[in-house]
N, C-alpha and C positions, 0 to 999 in steps of 0.2 A: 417602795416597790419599784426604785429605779424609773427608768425612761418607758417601762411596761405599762400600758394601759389595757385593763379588762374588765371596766365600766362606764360605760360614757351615758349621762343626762341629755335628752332631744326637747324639745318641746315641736308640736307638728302638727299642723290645722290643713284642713282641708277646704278647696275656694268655696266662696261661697256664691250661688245661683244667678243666673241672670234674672231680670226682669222681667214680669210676662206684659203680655199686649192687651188690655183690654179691649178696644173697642172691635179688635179681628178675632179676641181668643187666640193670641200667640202666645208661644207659650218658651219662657226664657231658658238659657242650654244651663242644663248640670254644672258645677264645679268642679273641677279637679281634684284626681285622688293622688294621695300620698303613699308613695308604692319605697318597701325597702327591698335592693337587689344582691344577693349575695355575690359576692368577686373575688375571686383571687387574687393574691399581692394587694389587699385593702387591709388598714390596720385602722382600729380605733384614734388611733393617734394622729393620723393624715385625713378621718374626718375632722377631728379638731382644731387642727393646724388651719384648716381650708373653710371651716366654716368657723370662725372664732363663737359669731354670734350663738349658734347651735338652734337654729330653727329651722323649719324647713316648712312653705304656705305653698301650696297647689295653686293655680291662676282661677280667674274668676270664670264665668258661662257668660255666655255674649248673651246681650239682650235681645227680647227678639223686637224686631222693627216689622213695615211695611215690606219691604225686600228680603225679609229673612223669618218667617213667622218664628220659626222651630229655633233659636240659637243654639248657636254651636257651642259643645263642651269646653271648661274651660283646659289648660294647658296642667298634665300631669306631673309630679313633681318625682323626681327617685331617685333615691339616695343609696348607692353603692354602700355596701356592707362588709365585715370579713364573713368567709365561712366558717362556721361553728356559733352564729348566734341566738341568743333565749333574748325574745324583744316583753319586757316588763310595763306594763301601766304601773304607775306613782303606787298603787295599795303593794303589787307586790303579786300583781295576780299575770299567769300568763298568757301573751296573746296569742302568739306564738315561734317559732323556730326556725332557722335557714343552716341546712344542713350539709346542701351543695350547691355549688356555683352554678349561676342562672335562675334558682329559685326566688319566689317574688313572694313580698307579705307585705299587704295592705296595711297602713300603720294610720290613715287618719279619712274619712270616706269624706268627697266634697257634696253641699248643699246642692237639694233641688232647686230647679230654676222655677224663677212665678209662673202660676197656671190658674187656672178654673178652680184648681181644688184649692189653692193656697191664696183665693184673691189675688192673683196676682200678683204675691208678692215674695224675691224669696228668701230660700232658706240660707242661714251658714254651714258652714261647714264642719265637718267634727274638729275638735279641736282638744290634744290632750299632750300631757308628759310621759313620754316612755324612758326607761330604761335599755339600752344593747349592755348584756349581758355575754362576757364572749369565754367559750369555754375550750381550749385546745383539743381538737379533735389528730388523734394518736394511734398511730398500730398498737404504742407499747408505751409505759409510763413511768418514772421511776420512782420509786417510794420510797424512803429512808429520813433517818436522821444527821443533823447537820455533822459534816464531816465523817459521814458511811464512805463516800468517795464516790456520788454519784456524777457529779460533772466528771471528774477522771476516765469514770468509767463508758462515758458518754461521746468523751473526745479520742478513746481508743477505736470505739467501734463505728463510727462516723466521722461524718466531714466536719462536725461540730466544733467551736472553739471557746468552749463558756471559759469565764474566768475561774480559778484554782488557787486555792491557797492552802498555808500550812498551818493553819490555826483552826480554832471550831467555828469556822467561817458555813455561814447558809449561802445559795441562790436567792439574791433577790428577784430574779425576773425569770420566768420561765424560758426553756431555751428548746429548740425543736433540732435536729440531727437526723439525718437520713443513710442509713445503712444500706452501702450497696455491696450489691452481691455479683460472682462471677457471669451469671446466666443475665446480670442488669434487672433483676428484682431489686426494689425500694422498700425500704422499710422504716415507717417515721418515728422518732423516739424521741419523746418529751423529759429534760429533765425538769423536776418542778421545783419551788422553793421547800425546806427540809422543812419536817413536820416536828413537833414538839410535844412533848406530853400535855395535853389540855387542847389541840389542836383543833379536837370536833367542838370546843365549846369557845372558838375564834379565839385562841390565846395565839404568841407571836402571828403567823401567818392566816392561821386558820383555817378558815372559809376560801379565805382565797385560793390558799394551794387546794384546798380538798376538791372544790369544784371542776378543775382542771380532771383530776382522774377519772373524772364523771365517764366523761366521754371517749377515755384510753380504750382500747379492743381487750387490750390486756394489762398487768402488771409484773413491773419488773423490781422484784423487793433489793435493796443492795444492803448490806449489812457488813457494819466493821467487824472484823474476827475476834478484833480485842476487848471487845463492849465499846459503850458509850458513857462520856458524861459531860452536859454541858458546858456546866460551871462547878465552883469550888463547894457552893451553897447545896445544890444538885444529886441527887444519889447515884452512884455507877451502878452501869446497866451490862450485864452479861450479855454478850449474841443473841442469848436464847429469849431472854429477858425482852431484849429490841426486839425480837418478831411479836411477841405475845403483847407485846406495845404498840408495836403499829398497827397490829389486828384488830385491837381494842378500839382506836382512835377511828380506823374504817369504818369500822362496826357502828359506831358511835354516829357517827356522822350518815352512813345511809348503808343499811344493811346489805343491799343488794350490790354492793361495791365487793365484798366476798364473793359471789357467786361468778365473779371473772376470772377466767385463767391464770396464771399466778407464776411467777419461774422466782427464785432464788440464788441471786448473786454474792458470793461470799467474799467479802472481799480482803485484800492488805494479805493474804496470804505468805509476801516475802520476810513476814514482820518473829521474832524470834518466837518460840510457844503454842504460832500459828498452826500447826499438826495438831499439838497435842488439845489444843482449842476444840478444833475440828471436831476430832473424836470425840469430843465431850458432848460439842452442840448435836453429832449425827447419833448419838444416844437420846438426846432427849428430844429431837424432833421425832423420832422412830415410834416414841412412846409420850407424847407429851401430857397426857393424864396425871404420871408419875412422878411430874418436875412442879407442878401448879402450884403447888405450897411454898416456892421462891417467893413468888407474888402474893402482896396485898388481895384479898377477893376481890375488891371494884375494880383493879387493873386486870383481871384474867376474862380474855372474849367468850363469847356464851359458844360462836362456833369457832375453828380454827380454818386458819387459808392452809389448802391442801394444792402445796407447790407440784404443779407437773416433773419438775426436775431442778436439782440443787447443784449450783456449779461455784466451785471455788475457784477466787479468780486472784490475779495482784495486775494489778495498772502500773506498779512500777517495774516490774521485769517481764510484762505481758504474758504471765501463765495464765493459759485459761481462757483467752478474750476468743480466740478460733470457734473455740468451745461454746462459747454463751452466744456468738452469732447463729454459730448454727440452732442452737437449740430456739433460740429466737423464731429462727426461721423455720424450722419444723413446729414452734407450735403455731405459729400465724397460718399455716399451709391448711394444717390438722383443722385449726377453726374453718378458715374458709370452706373445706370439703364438707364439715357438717352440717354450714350453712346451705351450700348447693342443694346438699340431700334435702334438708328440709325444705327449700324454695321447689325440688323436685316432687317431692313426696306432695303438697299443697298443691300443685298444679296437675296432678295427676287427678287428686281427690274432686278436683273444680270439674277434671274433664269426666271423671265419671258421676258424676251428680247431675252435669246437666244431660248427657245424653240418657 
């Protein structure tokens, strides 16, 4: 997976209590908690670097004495984060998420200090192994198979410069590109590593690419006009065949990953047959009920992705890239407006409920 990290192991205790006083009833100060803080320009990678060991302990609570009955808390511990994290306990279970920058999540609570209730004596602190789980958070996402041309398609429309080859080369590392626009709109676009048939059941990439889409706004399908096929062993894959293929593998992996916006990149268009392709694949996505019998039954998705708009493109003599921007940018617009409405519509309903 390359120099990309998007799982890092913590272990992280919280201090543990000061002492209490008996013969005053003093009573010893708390522990320190283990706070994670979401940051900008933080990567999994530069926690590890920096903390090799990978613990992270809160300070202890002062004891209380004659001069201090109540001790004082001990010293908090916080550990800068990227945004976009799922923080995991060892089972697997979630604690929870940091979604934007300045947001705080308690990852380990420090012990009570000795008291009256405790004898005097005290507590430790919580102490446990978490998971950062980090998932690319994306205006837009690219989905395809290895050598659709989605890094190409990614270094036309942004400032992005993954690496490209001319083989049935994948992304090993996910790559992020910002698409700017005349009026100075940003628009972030993740290429991810290419998905593979068996992908929802972690075959090559798996899990790891799929998760990444989780949290894209949207999807952006790129697809070779000429089909696909990995290898020699491997069956070749019509255009039509790759969508009903990556649908599947979505599907497979978390239903509700259909239900996101969806645009359709077609691409290598300069490539000879590329027209008469076209015309083929725009018959059967028109009607795709009537193509299903290509496919195996377990390969055909129960529902299809219903592309807002389908744009033929070629990376190598730039038709079409104007085009897929904007269309970019008209649906990211279109969602947000619907969002508004609805954040409007809820606050309306708040303000007539309570008067």
């Amino acid at each position: 997976y390359g120099n990309f990290i998007d799982d890092l192991r913590l272990y992280v205790r919280g201090g543990t209590g000061g002492m209490g006083y008996p013969r005053l009833g003093g009573e010893g100060g708390r522990g320190g908690d283990v706070w994670f803080v979401a940051q900008e320009r933080t990567t999994l990678r530069s926690i590890r670097d920096r903390y090799p060991q990978k613990r992270f302990v809160a300070g202890t609570g002062a004891n209380s004495s004659v001069q201090a009955l109540k001790g004082e808390k001990g010293k908090d511990c916080e550990v800068h984060v990227p945004v976009g994290i799922s923080v995991l306990c060892d089972d697997g279970k979630q604690i929870g998420e940091l979604n934007a920058a300045g947001e705080r999540l308690l990852a380990a609570r420090g012990g009570l200090g000795g008291s009256l209730a405790t004898n005097f004596v005290p507590c430790k602190g919580q102490r446990r192994i978490v998971h950062l789980d980090l998932k690319l958070i994306a205006d837009v996402g690219l989905v395809g198979f290895p050598n659709a041309g989605k890094s190409s398609v990614l270094s036309k429309i942004s400032h992005a410069k993954p690496e490209i080859a001319h083989y049935a080369f994948t992304t090993v590392q996910p790559e992020l590109g910002k698409v700017m626009y005349a009026d100075y709109k940003q628009i972030s676009v993740a290429d991810l590593p290419g998905l593979i048939e068996g992908a929802h059941a972690n075959k090559g990439m798996g899990h790891k690419f799929l998760k990444h889409v989780e949290r894209t706004k949207q999807l952006l399908l790129v697809v070779d006009i000429s089909g696909f096929q990995l290898s020699i062993k491997t069956q070749f894959r019509t255009a039509f065949e790759t969508i009903l293929l990556l649908t599947k593998e979505l599907e497979l992996y978390k239903e509700e990953l259909l239900t996101k916006p969806a645009l359709l990149a077609i691409n290598k268009m300069d490539l000879p047959c590329a027209k008469d392709n076209l015309n083929e694949l725009t018959k059967q996505l028109q009607n795709p009920q009537d193509f299903l019998d290509l496919l195996q039954e377990e390969m055909i998705p129960a529902n299809t992705l219903e592309f807002k708009d389908i744009i033929p493109v070629s990376t190598y003599t730039g038709e079409g890239i104007e085009e897929l921007k904007a269309c970019i940018r008209k649906s990211i617009d279109e969602e947000a407006e619907q969002e508004n409405e609805e954040y409007r519509k809820k606050k309306l309903l708040l303000l007539q409920t309570s008067e």
